[in-house]
C-alpha positions in Angstrom: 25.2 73.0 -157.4 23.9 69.7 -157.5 21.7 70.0 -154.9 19.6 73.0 -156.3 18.9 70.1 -159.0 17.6 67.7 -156.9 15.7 70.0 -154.5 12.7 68.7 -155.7 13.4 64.8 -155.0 14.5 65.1 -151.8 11.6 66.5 -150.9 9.5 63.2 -152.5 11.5 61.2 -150.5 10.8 62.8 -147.7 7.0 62.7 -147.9 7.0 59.0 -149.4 8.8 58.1 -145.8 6.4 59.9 -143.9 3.5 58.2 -145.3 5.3 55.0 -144.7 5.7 55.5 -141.5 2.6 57.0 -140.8 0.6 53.7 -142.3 2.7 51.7 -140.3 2.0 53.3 -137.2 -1.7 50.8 -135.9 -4.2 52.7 -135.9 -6.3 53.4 -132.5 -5.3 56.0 -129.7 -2.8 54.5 -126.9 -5.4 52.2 -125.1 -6.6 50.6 -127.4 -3.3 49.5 -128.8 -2.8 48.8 -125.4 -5.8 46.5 -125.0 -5.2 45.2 -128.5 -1.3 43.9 -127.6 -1.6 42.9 -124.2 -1.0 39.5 -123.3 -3.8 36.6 -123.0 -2.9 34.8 -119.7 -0.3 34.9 -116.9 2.5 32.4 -115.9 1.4 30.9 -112.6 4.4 29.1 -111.0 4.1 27.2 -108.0 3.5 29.2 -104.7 2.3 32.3 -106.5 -1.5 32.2 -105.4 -2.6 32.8 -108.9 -5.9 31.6 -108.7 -8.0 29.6 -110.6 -9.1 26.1 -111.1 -5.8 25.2 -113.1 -3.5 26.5 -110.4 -0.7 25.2 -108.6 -2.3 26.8 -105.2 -5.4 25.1 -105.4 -3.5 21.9 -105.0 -0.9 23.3 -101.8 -1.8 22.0 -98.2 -2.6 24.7 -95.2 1.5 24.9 -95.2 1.6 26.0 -98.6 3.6 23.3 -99.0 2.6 20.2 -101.7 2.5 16.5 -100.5 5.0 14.0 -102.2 2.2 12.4 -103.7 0.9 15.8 -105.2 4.5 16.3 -106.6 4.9 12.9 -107.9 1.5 13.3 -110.1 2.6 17.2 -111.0 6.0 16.4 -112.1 7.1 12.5 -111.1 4.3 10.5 -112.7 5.7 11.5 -116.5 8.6 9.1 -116.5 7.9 7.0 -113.2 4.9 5.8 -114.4 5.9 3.9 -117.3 9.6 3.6 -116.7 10.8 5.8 -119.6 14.3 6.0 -120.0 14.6 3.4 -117.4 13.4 5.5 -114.3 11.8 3.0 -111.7 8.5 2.6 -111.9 5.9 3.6 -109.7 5.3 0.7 -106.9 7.4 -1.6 -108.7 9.6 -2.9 -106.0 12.0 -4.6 -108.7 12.8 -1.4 -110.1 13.7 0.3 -106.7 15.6 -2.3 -105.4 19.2 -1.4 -106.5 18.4 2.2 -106.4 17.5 1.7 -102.6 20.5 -0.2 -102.0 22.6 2.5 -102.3 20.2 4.8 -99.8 18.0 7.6 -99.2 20.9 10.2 -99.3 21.7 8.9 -102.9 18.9 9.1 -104.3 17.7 12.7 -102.6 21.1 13.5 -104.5 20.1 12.2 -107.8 16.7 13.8 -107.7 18.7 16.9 -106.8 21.3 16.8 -109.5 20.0 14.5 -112.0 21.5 11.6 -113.5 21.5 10.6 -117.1 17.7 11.6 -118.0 16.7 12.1 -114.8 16.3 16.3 -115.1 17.9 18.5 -112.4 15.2 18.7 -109.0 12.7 16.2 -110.8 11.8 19.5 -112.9 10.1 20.9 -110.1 12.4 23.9 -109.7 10.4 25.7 -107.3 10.2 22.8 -104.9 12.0 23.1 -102.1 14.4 19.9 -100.9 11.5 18.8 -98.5 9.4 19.1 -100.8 11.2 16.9 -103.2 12.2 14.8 -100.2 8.7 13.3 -99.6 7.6 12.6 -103.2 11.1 9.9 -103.0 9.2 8.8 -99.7 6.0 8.5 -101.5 7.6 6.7 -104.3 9.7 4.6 -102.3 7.0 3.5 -99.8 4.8 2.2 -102.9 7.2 0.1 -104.2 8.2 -1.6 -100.3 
């Protein structure tokens, strides 16, 4: 009974939603909402080949892989070069000294792991133990 009454509203609703939804709907076939929402660049990671003067591959050896001095001014440099947080500074044999003391393992293990605010693998996470391996050789040999 009631509903014989209110025919007619239902039916307003029901157009008032359509042309909600129909002026939320962006205008423009499929490509060109397409072009209009895809994204402006790409995340390049290290080893990708992405191209480009800003890329990680420009700066990889013949191996692909990167020198510890490369990785030390990609990633190390940050804390290293100004001894934040009390990392050892870059050629400052002072600094080394006690972490050297305790030997290379311990501190391939630290750079590994991280320590305190030392972040996990130096916060290269796509370098590979080697990798990480000579930029503590590069470090180390500066401050000898």
């Amino acid at each position: 009974m009631v509903w014989k009454h209110f025919k007619w509203l239902w039916a307003i609703v029901v157009f008032a939603g359509v042309g909600v939804v129909a002026q939320a709907v962006p205008p423009g076939n499929a490509e060109e909402v397409r072009a209009r929402t895809t994204p402006v660049g790409q995340l390049c990671r290290t080893g990708m080949g992405c191209g480009g003067p800003t890329s990680t591959a420009t700066s990889l050896g013949a191996s692909g892989a990167m020198s510890g001095q490369q990785i030390y001014d990609q990633f190390c440099f940050v804390c290293h070069a100004t001894g934040v947080t009390d990392a050892p500074r870059f050629a400052n044999s002072e600094d080394w000294e006690s972490r050297l003391a305790k030997g290379m393992e311990a501190l391939m293990e630290t750079t590994i792991n991280g320590l305190n605010f030392m972040p996990v693998r130096g916060a290269c996470m796509a370098c590979s133990d080697g990798e990480l391996q000579a930029a503590i050789d590069y470090m180390v040999e500066t401050a000898r």
